[in-house]
Structure formats: C-alpha cells, structure tokens
C-alpha positions, -999 to 999 in steps of 0.1 A, spaced: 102 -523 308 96 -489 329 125 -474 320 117 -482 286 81 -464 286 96 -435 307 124 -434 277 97 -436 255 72 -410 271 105 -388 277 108 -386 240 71 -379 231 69 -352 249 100 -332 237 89 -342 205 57 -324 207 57 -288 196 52 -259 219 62 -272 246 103 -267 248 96 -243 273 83 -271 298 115 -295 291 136 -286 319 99 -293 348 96 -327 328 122 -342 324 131 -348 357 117 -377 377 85 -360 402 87 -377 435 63 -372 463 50 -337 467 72 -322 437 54 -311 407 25 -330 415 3 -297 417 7 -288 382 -3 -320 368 -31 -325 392 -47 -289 380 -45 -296 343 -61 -331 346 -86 -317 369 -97 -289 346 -98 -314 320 -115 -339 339 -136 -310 349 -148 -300 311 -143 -330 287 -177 -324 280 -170 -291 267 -140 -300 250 -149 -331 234 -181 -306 215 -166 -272 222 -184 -237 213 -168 -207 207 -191 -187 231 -188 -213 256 -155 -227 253 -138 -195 260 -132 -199 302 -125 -238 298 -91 -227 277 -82 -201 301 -84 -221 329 -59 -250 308 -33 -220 299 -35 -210 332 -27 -250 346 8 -251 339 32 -273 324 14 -299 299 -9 -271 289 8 -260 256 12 -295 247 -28 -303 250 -35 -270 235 -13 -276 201 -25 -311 202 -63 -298 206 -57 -269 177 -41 -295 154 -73 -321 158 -51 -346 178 -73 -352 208 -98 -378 209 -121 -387 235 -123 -425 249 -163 -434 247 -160 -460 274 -150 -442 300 -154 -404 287 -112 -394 290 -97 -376 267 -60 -383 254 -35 -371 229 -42 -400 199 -17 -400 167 -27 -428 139 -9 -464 137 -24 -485 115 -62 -491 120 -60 -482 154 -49 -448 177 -18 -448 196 -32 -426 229 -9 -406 247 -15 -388 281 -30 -357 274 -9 -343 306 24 -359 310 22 -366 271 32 -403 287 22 -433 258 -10 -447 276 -22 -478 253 -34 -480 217 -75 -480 210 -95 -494 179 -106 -465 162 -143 -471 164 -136 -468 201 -122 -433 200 -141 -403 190 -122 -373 174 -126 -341 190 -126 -316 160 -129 -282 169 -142 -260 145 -126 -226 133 -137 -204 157 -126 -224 187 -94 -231 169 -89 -193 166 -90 -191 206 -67 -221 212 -44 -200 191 -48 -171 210 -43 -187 244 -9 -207 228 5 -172 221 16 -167 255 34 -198 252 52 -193 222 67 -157 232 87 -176 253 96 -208 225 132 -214 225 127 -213 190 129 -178 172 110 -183 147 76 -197 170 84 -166 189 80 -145 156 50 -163 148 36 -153 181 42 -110 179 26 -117 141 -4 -129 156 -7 -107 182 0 -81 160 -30 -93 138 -55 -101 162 -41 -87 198 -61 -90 228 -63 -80 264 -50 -109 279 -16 -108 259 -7 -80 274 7 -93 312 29 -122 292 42 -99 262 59 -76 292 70 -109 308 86 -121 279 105 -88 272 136 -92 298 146 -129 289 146 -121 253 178 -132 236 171 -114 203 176 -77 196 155 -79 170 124 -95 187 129 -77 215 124 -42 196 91 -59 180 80 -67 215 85 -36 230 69 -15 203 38 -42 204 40 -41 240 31 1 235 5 -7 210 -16 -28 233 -10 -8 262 -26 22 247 -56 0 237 -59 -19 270 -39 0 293 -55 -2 326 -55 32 332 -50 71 316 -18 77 326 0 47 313 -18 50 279 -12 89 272 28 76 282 22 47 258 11 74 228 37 102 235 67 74 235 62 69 194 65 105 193 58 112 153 65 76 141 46 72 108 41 34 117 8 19 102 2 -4 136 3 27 149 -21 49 134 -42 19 131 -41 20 168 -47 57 175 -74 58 148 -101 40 169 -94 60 199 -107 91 180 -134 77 162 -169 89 166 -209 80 170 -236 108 166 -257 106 188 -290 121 200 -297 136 238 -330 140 264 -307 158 284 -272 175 279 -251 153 257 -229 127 278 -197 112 279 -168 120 262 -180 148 238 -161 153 208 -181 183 191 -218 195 201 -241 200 172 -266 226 168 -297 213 141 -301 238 109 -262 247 116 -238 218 118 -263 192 118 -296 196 94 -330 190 108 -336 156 87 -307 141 102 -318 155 141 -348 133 136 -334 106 118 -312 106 149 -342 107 177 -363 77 159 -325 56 158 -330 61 196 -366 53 199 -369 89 209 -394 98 186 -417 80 159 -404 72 121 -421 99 100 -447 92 76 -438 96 36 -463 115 19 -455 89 -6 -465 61 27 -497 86 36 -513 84 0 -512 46 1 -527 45 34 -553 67 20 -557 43 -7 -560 16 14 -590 23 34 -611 43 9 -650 33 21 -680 42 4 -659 67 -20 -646 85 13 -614 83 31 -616 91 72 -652 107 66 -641 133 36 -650 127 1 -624 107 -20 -625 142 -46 -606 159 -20 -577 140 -19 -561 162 -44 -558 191 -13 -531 184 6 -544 199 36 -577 178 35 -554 144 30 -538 154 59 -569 155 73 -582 124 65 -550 112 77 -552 124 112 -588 111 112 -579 76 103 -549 76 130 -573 84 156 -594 55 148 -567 36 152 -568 24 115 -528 41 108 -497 47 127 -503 89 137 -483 112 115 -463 139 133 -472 178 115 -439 195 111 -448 216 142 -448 187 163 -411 170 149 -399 205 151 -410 206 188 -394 172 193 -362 178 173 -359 214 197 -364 195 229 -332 171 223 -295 177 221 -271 163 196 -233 157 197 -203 133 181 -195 109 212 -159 92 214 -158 55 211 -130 63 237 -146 74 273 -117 90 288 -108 123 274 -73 126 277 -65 95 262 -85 113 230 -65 140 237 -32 126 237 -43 108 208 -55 134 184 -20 151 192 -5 121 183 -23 121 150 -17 155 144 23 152 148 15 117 127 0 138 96 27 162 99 55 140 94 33 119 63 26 152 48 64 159 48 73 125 40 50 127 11 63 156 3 97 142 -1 89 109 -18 68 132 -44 100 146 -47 116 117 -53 98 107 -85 96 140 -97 135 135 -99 131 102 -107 109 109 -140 129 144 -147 164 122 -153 142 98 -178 136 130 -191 165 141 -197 182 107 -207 157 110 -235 162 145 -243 203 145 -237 204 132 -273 179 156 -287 196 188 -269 228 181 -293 211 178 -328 189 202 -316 210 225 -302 238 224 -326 220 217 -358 186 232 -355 173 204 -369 135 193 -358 141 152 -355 111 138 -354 127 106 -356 145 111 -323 116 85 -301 122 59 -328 161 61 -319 152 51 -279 130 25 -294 160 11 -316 178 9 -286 151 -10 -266 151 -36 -293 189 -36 -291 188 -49 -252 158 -73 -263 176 -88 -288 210 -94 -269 190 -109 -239 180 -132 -264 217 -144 -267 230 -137 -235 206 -151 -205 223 -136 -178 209 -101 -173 231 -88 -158 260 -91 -185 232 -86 -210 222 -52 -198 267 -45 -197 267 -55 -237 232 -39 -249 244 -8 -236 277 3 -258 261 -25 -282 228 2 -284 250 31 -288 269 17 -322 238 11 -336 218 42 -336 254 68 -339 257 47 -371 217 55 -381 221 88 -370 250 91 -391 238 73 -418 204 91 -414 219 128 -417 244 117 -447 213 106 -467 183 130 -454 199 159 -432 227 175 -449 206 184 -475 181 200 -458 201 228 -438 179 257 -431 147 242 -439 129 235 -408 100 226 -422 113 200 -450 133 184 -421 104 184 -396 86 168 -423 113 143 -435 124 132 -400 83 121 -392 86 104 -427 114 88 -410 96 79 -381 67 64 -393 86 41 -416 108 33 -390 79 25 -367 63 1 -392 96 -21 -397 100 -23 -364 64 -39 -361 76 -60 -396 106 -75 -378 92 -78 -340 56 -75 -341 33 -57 -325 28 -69 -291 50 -59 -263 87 -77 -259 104 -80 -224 134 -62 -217 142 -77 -183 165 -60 -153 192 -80 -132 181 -93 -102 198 -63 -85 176 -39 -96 145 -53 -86 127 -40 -60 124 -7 -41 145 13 -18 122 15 10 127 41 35 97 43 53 60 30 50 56 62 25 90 71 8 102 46 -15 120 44 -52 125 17 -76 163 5 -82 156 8 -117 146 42 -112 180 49 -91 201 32 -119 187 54 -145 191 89 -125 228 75 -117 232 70 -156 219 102 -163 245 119 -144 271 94 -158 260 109 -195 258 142 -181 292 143 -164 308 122 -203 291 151 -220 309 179 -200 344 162 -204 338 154 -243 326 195 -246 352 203 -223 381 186 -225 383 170 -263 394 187 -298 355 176 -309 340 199 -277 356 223 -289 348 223 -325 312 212 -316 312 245 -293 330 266 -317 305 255 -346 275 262 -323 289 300 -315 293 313 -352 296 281 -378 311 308 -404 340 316 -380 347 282 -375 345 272 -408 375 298 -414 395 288 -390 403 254 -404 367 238 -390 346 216 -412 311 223 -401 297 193 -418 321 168 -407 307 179 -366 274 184 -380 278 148 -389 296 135 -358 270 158 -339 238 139 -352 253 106 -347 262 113 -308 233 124 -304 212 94 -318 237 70 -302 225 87 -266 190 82 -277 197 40 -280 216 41 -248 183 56 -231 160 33 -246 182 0 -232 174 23 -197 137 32 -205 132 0 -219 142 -16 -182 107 -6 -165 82 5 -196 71 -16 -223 90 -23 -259 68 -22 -284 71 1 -316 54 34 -304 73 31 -274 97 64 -285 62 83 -295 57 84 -252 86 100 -250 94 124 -284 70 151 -270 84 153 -235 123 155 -253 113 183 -273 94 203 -244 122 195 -224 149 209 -245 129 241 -256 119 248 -218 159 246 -210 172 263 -235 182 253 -268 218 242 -269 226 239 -238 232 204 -217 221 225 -176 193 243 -198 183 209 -209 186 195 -174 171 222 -159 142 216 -184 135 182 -174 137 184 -137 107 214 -142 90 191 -163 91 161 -140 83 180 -112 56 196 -123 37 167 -140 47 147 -110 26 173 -89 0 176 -111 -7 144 -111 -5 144 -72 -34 169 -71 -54 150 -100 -44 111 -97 -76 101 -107 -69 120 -147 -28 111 -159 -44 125 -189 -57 160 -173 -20 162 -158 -2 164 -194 -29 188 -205 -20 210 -180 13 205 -183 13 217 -216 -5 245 -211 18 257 -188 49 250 -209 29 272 -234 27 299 -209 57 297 -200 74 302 -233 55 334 -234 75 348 -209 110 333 -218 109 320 -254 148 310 -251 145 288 -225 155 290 -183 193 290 -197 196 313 -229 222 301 -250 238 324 -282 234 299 -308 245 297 -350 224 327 -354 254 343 -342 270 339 -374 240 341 -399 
C-alpha cells in the first residue's frame, strides 16, 4: 500500500506544471538528513503565513511569496497551484493543501511534497482565491522558475513576461539562466533582456553605461522604451541652487515665463495660490455690510485700486485668504531657482543614455529615410504599370484616351470574375492575367476601329469622345456589377510584409507589382527592339510619312499600337486590383496620375515614362511625409509642381522626336 501512494504521489507531482525543474530532487527516496531542509523551509514559511495566504493582499502578501520562491524545491508547484486557485485551506485545523475536485468532495494533496494526503467534504475546505493583484505577483515570482522549464515554450512565456512587466528581482535568475540555455534562440532573447534590465536596475553606473553602449544604434523598441525614462524630466522649483541631476537651468521671463515660476513655487508649497481677480470680486461680493466692502463704499468697487483695497482690508481681518500684489510674487518668484530635474539621479547614466538616443534617432531617421524610399518606388512602379499602356497610344498616336482608367478597371473585373470560377488564388491570379490582357487589346482594338481612326489629328474631338467613352463605360460596369466594391483577393504568398526592421517594411503585393513592372518594361524593350512590329511601331513614331513609303501601313500599327496599349492597361488593373478596391471609378484614381506621368517623362518614350513615374511617386510620397495629416494637400502640391515643372521642360525629362517629324 506504500509503494502504491509513493507511486501515486510520484506521479502527482510530475504531473503538476512548473515544476519539471524539481524532478530529478523528488523523485528520489529522502532518507535521514537528505533533503529534509528544503521541505522543512517551505512548510515552515507556510505554516508561518497561512493566515496571509488563505486572505492575501497585494501590499501585504508581497514578502510571504518571496520567502516561498526563495524555499526551494515544492515552491513552484504551490505557487502554480496558488495562481491557478487550487489551494484550499482545512478549517479544522487551519493547513493549507493543494485540493483538485472529485465528486462532491476535494482530493487534498500536500502542498510540499505534492504527496495525495486524504479527500475532505467540501464544506470542510475553504478556497483560497487570490485576487488579480496577488495573482500578478505569484506570476512574477514563478518567472524565475520557468527560465529554467525544460520546456521551451514555458521558458518563452517567461522572457514575454519579463519583457512586459520586468522587475528588479528578475534580474540575478535571468543571468543564471543564460549559460544552461540549450536554445540559440532563447538564449539571444535572454541576453538582450538581460541588457535591458541591467540598465534599469543595474546596481551601479558603470555596468549600466556598459549595458547602453553594447546596443550601439539598435533601433529596437524595448530599447528606446528603456532609455526613454532615463532621460525624462520634472520641473521643478528651488529655495536654494537647483539639486540633483540637472538637466537644463531655467531663467523666468526667458526659458521659463513668470506664470509658470509661480505656478511652480505654490506646486511646492513655496508660496500661496494667487487670487483671481475673477475669485477677489466674489469675495467682495460676499461680505458687502451696510453698502460697504472692508470699510469703503460699495460705489467704489468699480476702481480697481480701491477693490484691492478693500481686499487687503478684509484679509487682515481675517475675513479672506491675503492676496499677494505683483510686487510681492515678483519678489518671491526672484528669490527661487528653477530647473528640469532627471527622473535618473546619476548623470552619466543620462549621459550615456542621451548618446544612445541620439545614435538611436540617427539610424530611424535614416531608416525612415529608406523605407520612405521604399514606397516612393513602390507607388512610382503602380505608376507606371498604369501609365506603360498610356505612354504607347500616347506616344505613338497622340491620341488623348480618356478612356485609358476604365481599361485598368476592365481588367480588375476580369481577375474578379475568374476568381469566381477558379477558387484557388493563386492559379486564379496565373489565368486573369493573360485572360485580362485579351480582353481590353480586343476593346482597344475594337475601340480605335470604331472611334479613333477617324479622329486623327483632332485632339480635341478624341479627348472628347474617349471621356464619352469613359463615362459609358463606367455606368455598364455599375449595370453589370454594381456599385459597391468587389474583392479581388491575393494568394496566400503575397500576404503580408517584408519586414526588415521595426521601421522599414513593404507589402508583397507591393514587391509583386514593382517586379511586374520591370517584367513589362523589360517585354516592351524586346518587342521595340527585337520584333518586325518594334520596328514599324518605332519607324511610324519617327516620321509616319517615311514609313508609309517604305512599304509601312500606319494604320494597321496605329491599330495594333492602341490595342497593346489597352491590353497593358487590363494587365495593371488585375495588379492594382490586388491591394485597392474594384469598384467602377476605380481607373478615375489612377487616369490623372498616367497622364502626368507620361507628359512629365516624355511623350513617347518607355525610360521618359519611367522616369516620370518614379518623380511622381517620390515626390507625392514625400509630400505626404511632410503633410500626413492632408493626402489631399499632397496631390495639390503635387500638381502644382508638375505645372511648374512643365514650364521649364515642356517635352518631358527624356525628349523624344515624335510624328511631328514628318508633318
């Protein structure tokens, strides 16, 4: 039967969580005068405090823990069990044991060898519930167990709470833990945590300013978080000289106005709150007797000078708090001194950590810098993706196509519609794209066979055809797919962000579209370059009339021209479509951006248009950097300087000879 319970209590306590550390002292038979010690101190402690324990307080209940975590093995075990509202107290005879439910009564367990003990009627046990606050401390003082868990994940758990709410005394048994631990990964976490605290609660200068230069310019969050407090300030007011650790002495009427002195001095019960005029005339009003107010007639109230006197009068009596004349809280404010006081008394800790700051905001400012960057390209390749299209019937043509957006929002609707058939994204995205492309080349095609051809050197007539065009297209869109928004979804592998660091970071959508805009811009060099159509395209956009005599037919590549252009368009709005939303004034966004993109490039040419959109991104991505709180301010000024601009170089960045060559 006592190998049995032995068996029995063998098992409880390795089932019980936190305390895998304490296997190897428990398991293993205690004879006489081995590990007696540690049990004896934990079940005198406990012994010591059940009164505590059984109705804890948080203000109170803070030593009684310390002393358990400090009792050795069985500690954790009580601790978890106390946390998780398993400890109950026996009303006969006042002992407290580990109780677990079984049936109507409690299965008690002993709260230091975790040993089964007996079972107990429930109204014979009393539940010892602590309450959030205490629970908060348990947790603190089971951290130091579970940095040493066998289990990876407790030990994870523990730097995450350390890390949330750290503390003096988890300082000695995070740098214990360091050496034994196993994981590479855990042991980085502890080592930068173990910095972190020492720099708060290092025990002296030296070993913090080590702690702070160590990071060197990390851009961590834990760690400005750290150093911010260091440098933090109080203004504060002075009898004497200003002491302790003086950030910045203030002079009053230069860095530090003369309301604020005094407002100072009476926040320091170094000089009385000053009476409101406002407070004075009600005081007046208050002890008006016999039509007078402190011995002077109530009709001379209106003088300022005689209702101070009356004031004064009253004070004297006793009747009102006395009013200091601005002589006399000059006088005081003059006779004190003022500075900004460091939360942080040692100096060269505030030293070492304002230069750790400063190399801190150097490297975000850079890093800022770069990430700004970052979508500045990011937005200049949706840019051009949209204007790619534009910059051929455009460029080659001279044709105004206000119809262009409505092309990118054909193509949106072209990847909504196939994800509506096909469920997997991914293969959805692979068939909407060339899918997209058919679509609008045939309604570009079909759209300069019917409208365009016969409007060849009438810029205005197309301009106003191609918005005709647009606007109808715009309304059928909203006939056949409403008007509220449709989802264009990305494969799994393009959610997320590429994060580099707490402050750079891009989108994979973002990355596939710059990578497809280099795809298009890379098929567009090889079809100029390397086809018979580049070449007649090219030769038609030098001098059409030259061409034409050679053999050429202008119309046929004004045609082909127009439809490769509009099938681009599609192709960007299955890409646009990816991350903004589908509805049928989605290409509207877009349309103006195209054409300021192409005319800021250069007209007819595919690096003007480039270049075009990467100024573009940029400088609307740093406008609205300066101005985040007003997106709308940042395409004002945008325009403005694209207008400017233009005044300077009206061909565009990259000048291109176009069919005015042959006119």
């Amino acid at each position: 039967m006592r190998k049995v319970l032995m068996t029995l209590g063998l098992f409880l306590m390795l089932a019980l969580p936190g305390v895998a550390q304490e296997r190897s002292s428990q398991t293993v038979p205690a004879t006489a005068g081995q590990a007696a010690e540690p049990t004896t101190a934990l079940a005198a402690v406990l012994a010591e405090n059940v009164k505590k324990i059984a109705k804890p307080s948080r203000r109170t209940i803070g030593p009684v823990i310390d002393e358990i975590a400090a009792s050795g093995p069985g500690a954790s075990r009580f601790l978890q069990a106390w946390a998780d509202r398993r400890v109950g107290l026996r009303k006969s005879d006042d002992t407290l044991f580990i109780i677990a439910e079984q049936g109507q009564d409690y299965a008690l367990s002993d709260p230091v060898t975790g040993a089964p003990a007996d079972t107990a009627p429930r109204r014979e046990i009393s539940e010892v519930k602590p309450n959030s606050g205490v629970r908060a401390v348990i947790g603190s003082a089971l951290v130091r167990f579970l940095l040493s868990d066998p289990d990876p994940a407790k030990r994870r758990e523990a730097l995450t709470a350390i890390e949330r709410d750290g503390e003096a005394s988890h300082l000695a048994p995070l740098r214990a833990s360091i050496a034994q631990e196993p994981d590479a990964q855990i042991k980085a976490g502890k080592q930068r945590l173990e910095r972190l605290l020492t720099i708060r609660f290092g025990k002296d200068a030296g070993e913090r300013v080590a702690a702070i230069d160590s990071f060197g310019s990390d851009t961590g969050l834990d760690l400005r978080a750290t150093l911010n407090p260091l440098v933090a300030t109080t203004r504060r007011a002075f009898e004497g000289e200003p002491q302790g650790n003086i950030a910045k002495t203030l002079r009053p009427a230069r860095e530090l106005s003369e309301a604020d002195a005094y407002a100072l001095l009476v926040a320091a019960n170094m000089a009385p709150k000053r009476i409101s005029e406002a407070a004075m005339k009600q005081a007046l009003a208050a002890n008006v007797v016999d039509g007078k107010v402190g011995g002077l007639p109530l009709a001379d109230m209106s003088d300022p000078a005689k209702r101070a006197l009356a004031y004064s009068a009253l004070a004297k009596a006793g009747t009102v708090t006395p009013r200091l004349s601005e002589t006399e809280a000059q006088a005081l404010i003059d006779a004190h001194s003022y500075a900004d006081i460091y939360a942080e008394p040692d100096a060269t800790v505030t030293k070492s950590a304002e230069a750790g700051l400063a190399r801190v905001s150097r490297k975000v400012a850079m890093m800022q810098s770069v990430d700004l960057g970052l979508d500045g390209l990011s937005l200049a390749s949706i840019y051009f993706l949209a204007a790619i299209g534009l910059a051929i019937t455009f460029g080659i043509m001279g044709v105004i196509n206000m119809a262009h957006g409505e092309f990118i929002t054909m193509g949106a609707y072209t990847g909504y519609v196939v994800q509506q058939f096909v469920p997997d994204y991914t293969a959805s995205i692979l068939i909407a794209l060339p899918l997209a492309f058919a679509i609008t080349f045939g309604a570009g095609v079909a759209m300069e066979r019917l409208v365009i051809r016969y409007l060849y050197k009438r810029p205005l007539e197309t301009l106003l055809a191609t918005f005709g065009i647009s606007i109808a297209l715009q309304q059928l869109f909203k006939n056949i797919f409403g008007t509220q928004a449709r989802p264009l979804t990305s494969p799994p592998w393009l959610e997320g962000a590429l994060q580099i660091n707490d402050i750079v970071s891009i989108s994979y959508i973002r990355i596939a579209i710059f990578v497809l805009a280099l795809v298009f811009l890379t098929l567009y060099l090889w079809v100029m370059k390397r086809t018979r159509l580049g070449l007649e395209v090219r030769a038609v956009t030098q001098n059409p009339s030259m061409a034409a005599s050679m053999g050429i037919n202008p119309d046929r590549i004004n045609m082909l021209a127009f439809g490769f252009g509009s099938g681009i368009a599609g192709i960007a709005g299955v890409a646009i479509g990816l991350f903004a939303k589908v509805t049928s004034e989605m290409g509207q966004d877009y349309i103006v951006q195209s054409f300021m993109t192409v005319v800021v490039g250069g007209v007819g040419s595919i690096f003007g248009t480039l270049a075009g959109a990467t100024l573009i991104g940029g400088l609307q991505k740093g406008i609205e950097f300066l101005n985040p709180s007003n997106t709308l301010a940042a395409q004002t000024y945008m325009i403005l300087f694209i207008i400017i601009f233009i005044q300077f170089r009206p061909r565009g960045i990259v000048a291109l000879k176009g069919r005015a060559a042959g006119d």
